[in-house]
C-alpha positions in Angstrom: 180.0 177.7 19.7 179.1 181.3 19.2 178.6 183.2 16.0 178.4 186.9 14.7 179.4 186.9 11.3 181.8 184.7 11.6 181.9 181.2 14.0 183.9 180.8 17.4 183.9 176.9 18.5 184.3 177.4 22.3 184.0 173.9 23.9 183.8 170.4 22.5 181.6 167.5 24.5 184.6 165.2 25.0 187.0 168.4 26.4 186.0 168.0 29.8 185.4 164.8 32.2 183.5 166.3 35.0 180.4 169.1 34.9 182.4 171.5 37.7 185.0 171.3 35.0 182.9 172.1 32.6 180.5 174.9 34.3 183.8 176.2 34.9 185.4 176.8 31.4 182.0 178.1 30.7 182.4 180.9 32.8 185.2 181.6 30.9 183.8 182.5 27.9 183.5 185.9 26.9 180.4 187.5 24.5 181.7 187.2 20.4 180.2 190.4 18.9 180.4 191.5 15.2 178.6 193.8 12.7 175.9 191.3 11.2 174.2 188.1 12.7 174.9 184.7 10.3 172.5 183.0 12.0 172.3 180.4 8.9 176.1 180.2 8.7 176.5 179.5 12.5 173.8 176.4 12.0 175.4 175.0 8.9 178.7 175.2 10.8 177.0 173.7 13.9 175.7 170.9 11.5 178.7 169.8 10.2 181.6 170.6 12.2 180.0 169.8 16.2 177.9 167.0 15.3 181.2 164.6 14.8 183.2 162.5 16.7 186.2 164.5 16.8 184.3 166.7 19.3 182.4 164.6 21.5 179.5 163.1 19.5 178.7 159.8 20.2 177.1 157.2 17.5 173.7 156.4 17.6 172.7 159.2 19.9 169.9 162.0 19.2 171.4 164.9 17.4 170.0 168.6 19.5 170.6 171.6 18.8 169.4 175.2 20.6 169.7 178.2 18.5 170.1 181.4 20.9 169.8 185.2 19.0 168.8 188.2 19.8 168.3 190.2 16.1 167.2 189.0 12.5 169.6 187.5 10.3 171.5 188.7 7.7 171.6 185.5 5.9 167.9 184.5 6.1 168.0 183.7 2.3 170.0 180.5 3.1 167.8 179.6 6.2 165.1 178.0 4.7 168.3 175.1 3.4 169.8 175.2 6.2 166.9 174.0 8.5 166.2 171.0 5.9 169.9 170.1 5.7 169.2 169.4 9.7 166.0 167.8 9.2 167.4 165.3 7.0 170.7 164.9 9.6 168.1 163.9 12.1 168.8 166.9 14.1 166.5 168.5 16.4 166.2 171.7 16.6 165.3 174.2 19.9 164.9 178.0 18.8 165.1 180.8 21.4 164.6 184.6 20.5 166.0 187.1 23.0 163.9 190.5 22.4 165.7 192.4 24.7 167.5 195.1 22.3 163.8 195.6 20.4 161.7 196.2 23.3 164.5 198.7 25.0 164.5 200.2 21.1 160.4 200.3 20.9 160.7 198.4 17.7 158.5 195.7 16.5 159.6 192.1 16.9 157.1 190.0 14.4 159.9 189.7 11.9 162.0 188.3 14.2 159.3 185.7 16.1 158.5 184.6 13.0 162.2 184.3 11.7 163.3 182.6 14.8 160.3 180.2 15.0 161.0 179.0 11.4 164.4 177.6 12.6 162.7 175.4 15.9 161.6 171.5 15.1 157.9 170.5 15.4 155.6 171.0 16.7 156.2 174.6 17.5 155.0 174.8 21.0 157.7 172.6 22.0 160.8 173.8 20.4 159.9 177.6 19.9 160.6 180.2 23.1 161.2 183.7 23.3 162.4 185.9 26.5 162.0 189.2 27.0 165.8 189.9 27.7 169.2 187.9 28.6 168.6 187.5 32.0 165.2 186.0 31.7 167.1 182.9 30.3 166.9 181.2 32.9 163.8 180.9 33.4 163.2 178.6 30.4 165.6 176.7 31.3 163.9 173.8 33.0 161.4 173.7 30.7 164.2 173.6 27.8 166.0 170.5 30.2 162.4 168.6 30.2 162.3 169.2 26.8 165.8 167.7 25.9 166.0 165.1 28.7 162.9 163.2 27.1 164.8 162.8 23.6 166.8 159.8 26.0 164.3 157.1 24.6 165.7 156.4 20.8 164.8 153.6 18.6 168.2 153.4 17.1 169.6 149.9 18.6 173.3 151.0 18.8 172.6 153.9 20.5 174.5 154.4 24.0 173.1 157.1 25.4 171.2 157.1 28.1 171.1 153.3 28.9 172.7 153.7 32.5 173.1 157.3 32.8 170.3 158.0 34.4 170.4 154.4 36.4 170.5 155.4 39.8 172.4 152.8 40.7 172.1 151.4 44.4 168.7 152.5 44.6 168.2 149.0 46.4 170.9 146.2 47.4 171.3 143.2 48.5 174.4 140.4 49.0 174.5 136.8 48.1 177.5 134.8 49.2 179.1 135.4 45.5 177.6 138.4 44.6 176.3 141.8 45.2 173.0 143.2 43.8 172.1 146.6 43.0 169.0 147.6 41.7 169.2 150.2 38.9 165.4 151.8 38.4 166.4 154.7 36.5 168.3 152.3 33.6 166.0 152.1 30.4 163.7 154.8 30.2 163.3 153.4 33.8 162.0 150.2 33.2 165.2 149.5 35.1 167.5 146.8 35.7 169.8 145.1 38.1 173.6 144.8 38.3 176.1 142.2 39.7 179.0 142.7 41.2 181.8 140.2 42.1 185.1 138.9 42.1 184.8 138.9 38.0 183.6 142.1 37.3 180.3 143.8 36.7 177.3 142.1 35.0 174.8 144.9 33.6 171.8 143.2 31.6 170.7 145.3 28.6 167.8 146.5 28.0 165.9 143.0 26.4 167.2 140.9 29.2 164.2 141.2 31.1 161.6 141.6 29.1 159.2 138.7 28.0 158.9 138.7 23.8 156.5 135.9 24.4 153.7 137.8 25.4 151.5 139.7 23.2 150.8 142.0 25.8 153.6 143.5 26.8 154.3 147.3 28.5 158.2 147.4 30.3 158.1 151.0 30.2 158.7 153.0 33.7 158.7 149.6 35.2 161.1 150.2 37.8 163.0 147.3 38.1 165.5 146.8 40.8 163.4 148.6 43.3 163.7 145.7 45.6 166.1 142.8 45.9 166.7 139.5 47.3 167.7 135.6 46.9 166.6 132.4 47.2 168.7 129.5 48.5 168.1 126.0 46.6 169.8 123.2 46.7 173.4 123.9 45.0 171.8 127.2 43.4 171.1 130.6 44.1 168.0 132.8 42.4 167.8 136.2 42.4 164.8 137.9 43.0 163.7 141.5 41.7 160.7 143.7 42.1 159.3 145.9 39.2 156.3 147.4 41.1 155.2 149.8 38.1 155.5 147.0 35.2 152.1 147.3 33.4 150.6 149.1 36.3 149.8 146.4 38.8 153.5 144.9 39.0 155.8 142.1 38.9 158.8 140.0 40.8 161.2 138.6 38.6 162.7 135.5 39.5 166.1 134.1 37.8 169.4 133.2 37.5 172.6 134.5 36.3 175.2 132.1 35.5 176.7 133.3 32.1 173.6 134.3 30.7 170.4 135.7 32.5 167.5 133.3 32.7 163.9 134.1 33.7 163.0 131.2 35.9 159.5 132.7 37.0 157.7 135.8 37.4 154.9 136.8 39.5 151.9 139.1 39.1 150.2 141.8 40.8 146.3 141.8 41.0 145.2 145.8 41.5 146.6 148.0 39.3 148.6 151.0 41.7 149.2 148.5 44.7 152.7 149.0 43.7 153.0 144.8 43.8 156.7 143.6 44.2 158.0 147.3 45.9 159.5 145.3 48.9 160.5 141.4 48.5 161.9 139.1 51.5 162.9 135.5 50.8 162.7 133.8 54.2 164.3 130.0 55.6 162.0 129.5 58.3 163.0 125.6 59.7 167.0 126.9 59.7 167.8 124.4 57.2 169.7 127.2 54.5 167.0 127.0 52.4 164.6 129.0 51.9 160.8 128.0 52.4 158.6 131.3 51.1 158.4 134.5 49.2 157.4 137.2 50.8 155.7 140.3 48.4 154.7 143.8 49.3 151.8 145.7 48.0 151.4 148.8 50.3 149.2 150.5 48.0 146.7 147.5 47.6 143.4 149.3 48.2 140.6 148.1 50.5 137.1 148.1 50.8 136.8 152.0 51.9 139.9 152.8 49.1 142.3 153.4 51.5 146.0 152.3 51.1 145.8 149.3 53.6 148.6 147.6 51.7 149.2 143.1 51.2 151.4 141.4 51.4 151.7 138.0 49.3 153.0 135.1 50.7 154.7 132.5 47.9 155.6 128.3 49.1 158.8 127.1 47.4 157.8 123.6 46.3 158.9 121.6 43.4 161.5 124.3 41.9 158.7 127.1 41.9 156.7 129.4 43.4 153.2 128.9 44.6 150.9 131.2 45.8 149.6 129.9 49.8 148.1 133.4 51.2 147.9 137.1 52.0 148.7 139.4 55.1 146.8 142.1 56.5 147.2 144.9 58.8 144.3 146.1 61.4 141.3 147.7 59.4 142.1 151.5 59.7 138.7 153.9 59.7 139.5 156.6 57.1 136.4 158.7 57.3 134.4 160.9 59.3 131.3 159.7 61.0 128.4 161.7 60.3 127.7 163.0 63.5 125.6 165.7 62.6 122.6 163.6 61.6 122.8 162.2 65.0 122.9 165.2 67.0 121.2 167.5 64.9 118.8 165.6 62.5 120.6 167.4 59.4 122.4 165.3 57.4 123.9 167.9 55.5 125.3 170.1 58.5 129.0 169.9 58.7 129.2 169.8 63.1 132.4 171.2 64.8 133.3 167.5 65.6 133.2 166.4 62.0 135.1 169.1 61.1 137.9 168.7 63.4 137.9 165.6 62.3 138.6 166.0 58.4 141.2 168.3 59.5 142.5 165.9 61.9 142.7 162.9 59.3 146.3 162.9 57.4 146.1 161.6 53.6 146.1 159.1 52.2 144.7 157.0 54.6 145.4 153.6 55.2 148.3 151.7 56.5 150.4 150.8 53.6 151.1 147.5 55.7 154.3 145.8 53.2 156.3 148.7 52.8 159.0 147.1 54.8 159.8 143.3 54.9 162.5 141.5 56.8 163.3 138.2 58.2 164.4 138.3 61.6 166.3 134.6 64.0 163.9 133.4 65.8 163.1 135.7 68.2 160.1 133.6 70.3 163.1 130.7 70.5 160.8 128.2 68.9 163.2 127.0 66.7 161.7 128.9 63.6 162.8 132.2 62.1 160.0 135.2 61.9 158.9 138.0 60.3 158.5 141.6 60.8 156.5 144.1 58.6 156.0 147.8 58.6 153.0 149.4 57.9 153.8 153.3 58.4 150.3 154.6 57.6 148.8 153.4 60.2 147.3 155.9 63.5 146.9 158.6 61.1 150.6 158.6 59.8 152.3 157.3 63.5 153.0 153.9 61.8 153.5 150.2 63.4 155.1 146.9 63.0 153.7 143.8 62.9 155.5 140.4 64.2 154.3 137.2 62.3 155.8 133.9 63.7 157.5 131.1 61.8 155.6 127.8 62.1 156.9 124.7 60.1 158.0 125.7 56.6 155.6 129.3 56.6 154.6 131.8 59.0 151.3 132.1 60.8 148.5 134.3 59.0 147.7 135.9 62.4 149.7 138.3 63.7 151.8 137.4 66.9 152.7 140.9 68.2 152.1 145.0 66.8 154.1 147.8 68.0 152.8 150.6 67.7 154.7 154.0 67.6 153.7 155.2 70.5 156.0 152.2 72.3 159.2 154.0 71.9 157.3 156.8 73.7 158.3 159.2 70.8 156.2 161.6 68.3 157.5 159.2 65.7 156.0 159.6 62.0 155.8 157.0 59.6 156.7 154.2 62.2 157.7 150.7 60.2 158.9 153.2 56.9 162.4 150.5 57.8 162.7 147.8 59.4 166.3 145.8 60.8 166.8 142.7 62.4 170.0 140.5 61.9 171.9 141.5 64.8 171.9 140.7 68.9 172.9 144.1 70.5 173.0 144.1 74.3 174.5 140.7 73.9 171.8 138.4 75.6 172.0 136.1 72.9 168.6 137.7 70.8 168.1 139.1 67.7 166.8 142.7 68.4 164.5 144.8 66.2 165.1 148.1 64.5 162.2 150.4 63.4 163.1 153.5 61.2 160.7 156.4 61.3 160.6 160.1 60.4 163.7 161.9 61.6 164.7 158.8 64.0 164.6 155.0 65.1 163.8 152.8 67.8 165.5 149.9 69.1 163.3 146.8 70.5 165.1 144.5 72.9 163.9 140.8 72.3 163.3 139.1 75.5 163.1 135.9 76.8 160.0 133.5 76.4 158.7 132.3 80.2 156.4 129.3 79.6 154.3 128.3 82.2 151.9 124.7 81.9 149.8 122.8 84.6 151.2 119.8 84.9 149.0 118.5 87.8 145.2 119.7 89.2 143.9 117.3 91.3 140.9 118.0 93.7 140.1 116.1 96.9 137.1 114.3 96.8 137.3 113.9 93.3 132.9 113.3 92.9 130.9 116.3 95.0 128.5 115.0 97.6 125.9 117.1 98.5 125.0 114.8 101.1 128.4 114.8 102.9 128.9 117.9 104.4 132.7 118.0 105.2 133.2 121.4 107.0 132.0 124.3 108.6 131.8 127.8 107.3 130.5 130.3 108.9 129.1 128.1 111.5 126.9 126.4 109.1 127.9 122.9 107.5 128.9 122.8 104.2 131.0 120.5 101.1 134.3 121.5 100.7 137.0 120.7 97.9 140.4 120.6 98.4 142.5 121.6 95.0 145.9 120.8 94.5 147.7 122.6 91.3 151.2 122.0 90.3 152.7 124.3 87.5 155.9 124.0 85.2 158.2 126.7 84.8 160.8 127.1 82.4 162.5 130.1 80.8 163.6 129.8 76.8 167.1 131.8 76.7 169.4 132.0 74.2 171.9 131.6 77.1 172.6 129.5 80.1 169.9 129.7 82.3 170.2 132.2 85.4 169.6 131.0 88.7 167.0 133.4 91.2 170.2 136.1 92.4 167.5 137.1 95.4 167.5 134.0 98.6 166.4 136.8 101.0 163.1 138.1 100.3 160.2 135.7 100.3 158.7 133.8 97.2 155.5 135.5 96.5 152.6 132.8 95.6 149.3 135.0 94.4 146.0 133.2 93.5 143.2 134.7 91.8 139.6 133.7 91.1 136.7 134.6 89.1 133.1 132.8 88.0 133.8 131.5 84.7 130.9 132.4 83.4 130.3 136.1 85.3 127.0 136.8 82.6 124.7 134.5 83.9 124.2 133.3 87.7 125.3 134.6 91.0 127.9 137.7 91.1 130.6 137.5 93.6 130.3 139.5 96.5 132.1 142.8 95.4 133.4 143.5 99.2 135.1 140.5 99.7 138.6 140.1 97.8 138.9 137.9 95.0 142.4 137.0 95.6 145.2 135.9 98.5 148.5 136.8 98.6 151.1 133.8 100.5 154.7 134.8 101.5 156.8 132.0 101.5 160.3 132.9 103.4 163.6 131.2 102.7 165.6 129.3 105.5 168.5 132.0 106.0 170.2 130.3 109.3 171.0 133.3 110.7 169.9 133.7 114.1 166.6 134.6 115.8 166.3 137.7 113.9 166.3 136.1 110.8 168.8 139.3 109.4 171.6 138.4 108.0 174.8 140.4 109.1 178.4 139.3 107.4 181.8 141.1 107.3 183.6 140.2 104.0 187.4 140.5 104.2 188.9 141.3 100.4 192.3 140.9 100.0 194.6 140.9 96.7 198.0 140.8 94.8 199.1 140.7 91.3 202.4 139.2 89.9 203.9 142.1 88.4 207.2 143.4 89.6 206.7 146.1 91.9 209.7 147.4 94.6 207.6 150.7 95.0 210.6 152.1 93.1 211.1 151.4 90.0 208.0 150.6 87.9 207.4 147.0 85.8 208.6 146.9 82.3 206.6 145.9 79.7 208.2 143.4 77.5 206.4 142.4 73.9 206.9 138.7 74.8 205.8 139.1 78.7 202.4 140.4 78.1 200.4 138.5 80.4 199.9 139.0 84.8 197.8 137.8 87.3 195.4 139.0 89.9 195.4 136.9 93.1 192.1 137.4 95.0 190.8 135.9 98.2 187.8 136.8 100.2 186.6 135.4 103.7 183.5 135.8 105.5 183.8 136.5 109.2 180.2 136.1 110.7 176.9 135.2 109.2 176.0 133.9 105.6 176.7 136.7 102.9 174.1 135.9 100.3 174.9 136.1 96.5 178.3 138.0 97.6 180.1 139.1 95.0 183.7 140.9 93.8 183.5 143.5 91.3 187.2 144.5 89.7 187.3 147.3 87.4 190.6 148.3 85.6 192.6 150.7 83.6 192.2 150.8 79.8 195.7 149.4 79.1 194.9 146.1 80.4 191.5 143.5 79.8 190.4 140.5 80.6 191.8 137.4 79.5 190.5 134.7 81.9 190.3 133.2 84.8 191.1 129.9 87.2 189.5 128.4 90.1 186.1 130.1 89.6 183.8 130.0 86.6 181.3 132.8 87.5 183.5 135.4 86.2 181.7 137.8 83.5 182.6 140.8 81.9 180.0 143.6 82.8 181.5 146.2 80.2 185.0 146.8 78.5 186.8 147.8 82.1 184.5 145.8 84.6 184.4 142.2 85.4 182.0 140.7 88.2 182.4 137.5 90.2 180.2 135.8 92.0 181.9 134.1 95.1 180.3 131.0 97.6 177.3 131.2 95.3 174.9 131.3 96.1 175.9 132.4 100.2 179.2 132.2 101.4 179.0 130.3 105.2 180.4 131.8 108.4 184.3 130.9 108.3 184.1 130.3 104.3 187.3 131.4 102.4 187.1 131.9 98.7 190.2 132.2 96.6 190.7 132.6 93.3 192.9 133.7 90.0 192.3 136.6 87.3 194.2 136.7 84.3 194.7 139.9 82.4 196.7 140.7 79.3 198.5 144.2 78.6 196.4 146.3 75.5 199.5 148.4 74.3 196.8 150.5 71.9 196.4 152.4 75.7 200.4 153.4 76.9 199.0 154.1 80.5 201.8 155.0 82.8 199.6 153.1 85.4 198.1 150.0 85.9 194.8 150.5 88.0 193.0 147.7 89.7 190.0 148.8 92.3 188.4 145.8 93.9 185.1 145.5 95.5 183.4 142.8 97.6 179.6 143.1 98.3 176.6 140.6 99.2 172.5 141.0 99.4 172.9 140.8 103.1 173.7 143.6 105.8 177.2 144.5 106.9 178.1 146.7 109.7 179.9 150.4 108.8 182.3 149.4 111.1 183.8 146.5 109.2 183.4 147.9 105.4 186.6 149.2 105.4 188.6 145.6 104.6 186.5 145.6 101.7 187.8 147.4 99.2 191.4 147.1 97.2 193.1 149.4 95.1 196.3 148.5 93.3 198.2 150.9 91.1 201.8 150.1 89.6 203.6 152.7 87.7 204.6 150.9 83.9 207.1 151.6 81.5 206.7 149.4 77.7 209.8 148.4 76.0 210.3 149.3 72.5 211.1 147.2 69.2 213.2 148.7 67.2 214.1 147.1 63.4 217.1 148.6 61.8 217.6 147.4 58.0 
């Protein structure tokens, strides 16, 4: 509202829904000027005509008002009334005096101050501002939001203002099999909350839900909760957890259950006040059984010994329908200061070298690693039958950040690390490596969970791999008791004992797959034995200029001549079903999707090892199968590989064979293209290559379905 000497209301609260709509009716409005300034009648009319519901006010909530003038009143003798009408209306008042008009008049604007000053709440300092002209509004104007914006906490129990306003809503999220959960720091004078969303509705606790009456001892305020999520399988039941990493300074998880009515089932503690305990939270099944086995808690703030940020994290055993505390994780030590190298070099203690000082330049703050600012559970990725653990720790190298991997062993994961990458793997200037971390889904399609690391301005994707394991099952030595006495053979012309060792190892590969057999039955195995003095410290040293190692090629039996090179000459040949005159091309028909591909290949002289057909094809057909050969695989969306006479096809072999393939009307191609390919490990002859390839391409026409109603 504006006011002269007589009041203009101009917008009520309720009149618009959205604040562009509202910024831009306020643009709208055009200066009220009169002959005298009622600044006591404009408040009075203020007091009791905009503080109502009939424009906007809603009940329970704190009752401001900013007074705006630029001269003395002409009503002052009603001022003083005015003000303690609004005092006892619990309104607050914010005064500002615009002095523009005096200082362009040279006139003296004490009366004024002191007018306008008697109108602002207490204390003074706080509600009282004055600007030297219109435009200079502005600048106040944060300080004048601060000022209003911390009014949100009121005692009044019915009040609804600013309960979820200021929420933030989705600050952290996570999904049960019923329900989704999004934390809400911001709710409650951000002590914060959490909200459930499902096939009901929206659950959002109030403000008491969460808080403990119980204990004496009690400080919710700016607690933060929500700031992580997650759940907890038990048998028949779901908990939720939440994190609350600023409640009473050294934090708290919040475990319980909403079914109705929310119900605190257990919470758990920080120990340092600022480790920022319960800031990431990671229920994990290890044994694969659905239920899960521990708690994981983040700390990254937890100081250490030097007060660096080297970050916990807490790991809680599910036994007995609670939480129990079994250990803690920790990162690497990280070296946070500056050796004093000037009292080695110089004998001065107090002499800052240039070393030292690139150093403390060098050195990012804060220092540490913050090791628990990401959790997540990844499947199993050593194939042990036990689900991991991967945590971030994006302090660490002076800002570069790592990951560490900790292994799943029984019903809890091992307290030594198994693996840490680093961020100089991805071979990147990555900052704040481990800042995210993702694992729940197999990528490249090998059957492994792969990793995702989030970093500053980027990611890096981590291929799992496969898990080689290697045992002795057999050493044996020959004679099994050394006699001195027997001297069994010569070396170097000079008798000597000898031992004859014979070591048998076991290799097998853990896959998620089937496991491949060895592709390459041309170049020899490669057998490499190495040997050192087990104990190199004490006793004789080998003899530095002979070679501590042999090398044995073992060849494979190729039959192929006295040359031992294998020469072959494939012959490809193929043919689909599809209609094809060379004329006319092949309809198309909605119930007739489906053709063949009928391939044969033969093998004119020597053994073609690992030979295979590679068929790629147009993008309105794929792969639906095929018959008489089961070492068919799709390569990528338009490319299928066979292997044929694995693992060599003989002299004289013939190989046929059927591919099925299915029309993909999303692609209305005018052609259907099929280029075939045969190729093997061993040599072929220029001069017989050119039976070895086969391109098919029939023209396609696709009949329409109409539906007339």
């Amino acid at each position: 509202m504006q006011y002269a000497y007589k009041v203009k209301h101009e917008i009520s609260l309720n009149e618009y829904k959205t604040t562009e709509a509202l910024v831009e009716a306020a643009k709208k409005i055009e200066r009220y000027s009169g002959n005298q300034t009622m600044t006591a009648l404009g408040i009075n009319y203020a007091r009791k005509n905009e503080f109502t519901a009939k424009r906007g006010m809603r009940a329970g909530v704190s009752k401001v008002m900013v007074v705006i003038t630029d001269g003395e009143s002409h009503d002052s003798y009603n001022l003083k009334s005015v003000i303690q009408n609004c005092t006892e209306d619990n309104i607050r008042r914010f005064s500002i005096a615009v002095l523009g008009s005096y200082i362009r008049e040279n006139q003296t604007t004490e009366k004024l101050l002191k007018e306008v000053e008697s109108i602002a709440s207490d204390p003074k300092d706080k509600h009282f501002f004055n600007v030297s002209d219109e435009n200079a509004l502005v600048t106040i104007a944060e300080t004048l939001g601060e000022q209003i914006f911390a009014l949100e906490a009121t005692g009044d129990q019915q009040a609804a203002s600013f309960e979820m306003e200021m929420s933030q809503v989705g600050f952290s999220t996570h999904y049960t099999e019923d329900n989704i959960m999004l934390g809400a720091v911001g709710a409650y004078d951000w002590n914060g909350t959490v909200v459930l969303l499902n096939n009901n509705g929206v659950v959002t606790p109030d403000n008491e839900t969460f808080i403990d009456k119980s204990k004496e001892v009690n400080e919710p305020l700016a607690g933060y909760l929500g700031y992580s999520l997650s759940s907890v399988s038990v048998v028949g039941d779901v908990w939720y957890v939440a994190g609350q990493p600023r409640y009473n300074h050294t934090g708290q998880v919040i475990i319980y259950t909403s079914k109705g009515q929310t119900m605190i089932l257990q919470t758990l503690k920080g120990e340092q006040i600022g480790s920022y305990f319960g800031s990431a939270v990671c229920a994990v099944d290890i044994d694969k059984d659905s239920l899960t086995d521990i708690l994981l808690v983040g700390a990254p703030m937890y100081m250490g010994s030097e007060k660096e940020e080297q970050g916990r994290v807490y790991v809680y055993n599910l036994k007995e329908n609670s939480f129990h505390y079994q250990m803690f994780l920790e990162p690497l030590k990280q070296h946070c200061g500056c050796p004093s190298v000037s009292s080695l070099h110089t004998g001065r203690s107090n002499e800052v070298t240039d070393e030292n000082q690139k150093c403390i330049q060098f050195m990012k703050q804060p220092c540490g690693s913050r090791f628990g600012t990401a959790l997540t559970a990844v499947s199993d990725i050593d194939l042990d039958n036990y689900n991991d653990v991967v945590i971030g720790a994006p302090l660490e190298d002076n800002h570069q950040g790592a990951v560490y991997l900790f292994r799943g062993s029984g019903t809890t994961i091992n307290k030594k690390y198994s693996q840490r990458i680093s961020a100089s793997a991805p071979n990147v200037n990555f900052s704040y490596f481990g800042q995210s971390i993702d694992g729940q889904m197999d990528l490249n399609g090998d059957g492994l969970i792969d990793i995702t690391v989030g970093a500053l301005g980027g990611a890096a994707l981590f291929w799992s791999r496969d898990i080689a394991q290697v045992t002795i099952s057999k050493l044996k030595f020959q004679p099994n008791k050394i006699n001195i006495q027997n001297k069994n053979c010569v070396i170097d012309e000079k008798p000597t004992v000898c031992i004859a060792a014979e070591i048998c190892f076991n290799i097998s590969l853990k896959s998620a797959q089937e496991p491949v057999e060895p592709v390459d039955f041309l170049n020899p195995v490669e057998i490499l034995v190495k040997f050192a003095l087990s104990n190199p410290k004490e006793g004789p040293v080998l003899d530095a200029s002979l070679p501590n190692e042999k090398k044995v090629l073992v060849p494979f039996s190729k039959d192929c001549g006295e040359d031992e090179e294998c020469i072959n000459d494939l012959t490809l040949s193929a043919q689909t079903d599809l209609k094809d005159n060379g004329v006319d091309p092949h309809i198309v028909k909605p119930n007739q999707k489906k053709f063949s591909l009928a391939i044969k290949l033969i093998n004119q002289k020597e053994n073609a090892y690992n030979s295979r057909i590679v068929v790629t094809f147009s993008e309105n057909i794929y792969f639906s199968g095929v018959d008489q050969n089961d070492d068919c695989m799709p390569s990528r969306t338009n490319n299928v590989t066979c292997k044929v006479g694995y693992p060599f096809l003989a002299p004289g072999a013939e190989v046929s064979f059927t591919i099925k393939f299915k029309f993909n009307t999303s692609h209305l191609l005018g052609d259907v293209d099929l280029r075939l390919e045969a190729t093997s490990d061993s040599s072929e002859q220029n001069e017989t290559l050119g039976d070895n390839k086969v391109n098919i391409s029939i023209p396609v026409l696709y009949e329409a379905g109409l539906f007339i109603t």
